[in-house]
C-alpha positions, -999 to 999 in steps of 0.1 A, spaced: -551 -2 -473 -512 -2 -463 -515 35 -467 -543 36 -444 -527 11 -416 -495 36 -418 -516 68 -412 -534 47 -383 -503 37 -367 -484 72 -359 -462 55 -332 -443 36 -359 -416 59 -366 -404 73 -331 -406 42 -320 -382 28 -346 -360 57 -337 -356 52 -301 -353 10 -301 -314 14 -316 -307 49 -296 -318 24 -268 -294 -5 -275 -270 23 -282 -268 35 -250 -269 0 -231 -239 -6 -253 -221 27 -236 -236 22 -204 -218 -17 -203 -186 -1 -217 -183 24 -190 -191 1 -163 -160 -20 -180 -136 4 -180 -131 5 -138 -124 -31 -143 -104 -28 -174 -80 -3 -152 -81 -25 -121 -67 -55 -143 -44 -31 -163 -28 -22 -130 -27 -57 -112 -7 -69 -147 16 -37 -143 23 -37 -109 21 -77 -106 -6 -78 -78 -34 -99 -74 -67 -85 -88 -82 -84 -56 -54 -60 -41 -47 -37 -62 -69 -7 -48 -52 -18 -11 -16 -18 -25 -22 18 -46 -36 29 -14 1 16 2 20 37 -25 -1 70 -16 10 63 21 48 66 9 43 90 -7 30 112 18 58 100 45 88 99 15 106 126 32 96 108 72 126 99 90 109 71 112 126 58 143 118 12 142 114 -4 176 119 -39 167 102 -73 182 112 -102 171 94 -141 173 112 -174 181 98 -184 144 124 -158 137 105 -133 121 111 -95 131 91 -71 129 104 -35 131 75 -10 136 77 29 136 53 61 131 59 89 112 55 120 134 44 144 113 9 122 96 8 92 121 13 68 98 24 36 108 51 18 88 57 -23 93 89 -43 81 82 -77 85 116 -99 82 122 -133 80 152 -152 83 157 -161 46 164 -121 43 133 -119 27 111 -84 41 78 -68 32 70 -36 44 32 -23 55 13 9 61 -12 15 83 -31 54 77 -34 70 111 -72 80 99 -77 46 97 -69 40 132 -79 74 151 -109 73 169 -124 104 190 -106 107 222 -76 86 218 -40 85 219 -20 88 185 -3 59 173 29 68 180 19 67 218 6 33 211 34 22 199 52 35 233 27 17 250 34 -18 231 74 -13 234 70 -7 268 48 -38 271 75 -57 263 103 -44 282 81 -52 314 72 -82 297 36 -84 309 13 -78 276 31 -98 252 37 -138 244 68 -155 254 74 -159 220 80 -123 212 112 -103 225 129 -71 219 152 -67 189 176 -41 176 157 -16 163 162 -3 126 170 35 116 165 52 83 194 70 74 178 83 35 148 73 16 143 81 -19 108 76 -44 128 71 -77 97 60 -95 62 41 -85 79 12 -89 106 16 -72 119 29 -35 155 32 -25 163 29 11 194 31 33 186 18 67 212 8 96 207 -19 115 229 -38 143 257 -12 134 259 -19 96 241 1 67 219 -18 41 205 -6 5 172 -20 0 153 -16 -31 119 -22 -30 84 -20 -45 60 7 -30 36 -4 -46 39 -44 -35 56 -37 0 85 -62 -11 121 -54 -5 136 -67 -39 169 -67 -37 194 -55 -2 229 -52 0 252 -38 29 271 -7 21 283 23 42 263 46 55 272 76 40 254 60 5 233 82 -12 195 68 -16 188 73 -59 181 47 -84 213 26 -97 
């Protein structure tokens, strides 16, 4: 009789064969669909990022990276919280590049991708930008609370490794090193030294 039931039943054996090659590829299928994650976290711990921003702030190193060899001209506004913010576009992408200051010497610096801002038909940032500084020397367009500074100059820049920048900027006469994070935006350490310093690691 068992003999029997087997011979009746021929759907007994594939289907015993595809049941684990089924759990078997779940298992890959949930693996792979880790891994993304897995990298995400991987860089947020390297880079010391929050989770959330770590696509945004590799997205920020790409933009140096393209504009690494920029020599961007700042226009400066500053606010009577005392924060300064020295803006500038790189004439060759478009790319925008934001130093926010405040007046603990602390400074962060932000990208914005032309692409991101281009739209069919209008102006490039850079004449933006002409548009806002001009703004504010007439000062029609922008709050009381905001006022032209000195504006910043790079004199070098330098990509010694994707975790860290070198920069020599003047500002208010006087040269500054600033060492900073690409990848985070943050100015880590900045020293005055004369202008003529090279921009490499050390």
């Amino acid at each position: 009789m068992t003999d029997r039931a087997e011979v009746h039943d021929p759907h007994l054996g594939p289907v015993n064969r595809i049941v684990p090659f089924l759990k078997t590829a779940a298992l890959v299928v949930t693996i792979v669909g880790a891994i993304p994650t897995a990298i995400t976290a991987y860089h947020a711990w390297q880079y010391k990022v929050p989770f959330t921003q770590v696509s945004h702030r590799l997205a920020q190193y790409e933009i140096w990276e393209r504009n690494i060899d920029c020599q961007i001209q700042y226009k400066a506004l500053s606010t009577s919280q005392g924060t300064k913010v020295d803006a500038g576009a790189c004439a060759s992408t478009g790319d925008i590049s934001l130093k926010v200051s405040t007046s603990d010497g602390k400074a962060t610096y932000e990208w914005i991708a032309y692409n991101q801002l281009q739209k069919p038909g209008e102006t490039p940032p850079s004449g933006f930008l002409d548009l806002l500084i001009g703004a504010a020397q007439a000062d029609t367009a922008l709050p009381k609370s905001l006022r032209l500074a000195q504006a910043m100059e790079v004199v070098c820049q330098a990509l010694v490794s994707k975790t860290e920048l070198v920069r020599v900027v003047k500002e208010d006469g006087k040269c500054y090193r600033e060492v900073m994070s690409p990848v985070r935006g943050s100015v880590d350490k900045r020293e005055e030294v004369p202008c003529d310093t090279l921009c490499k690691a050390g």
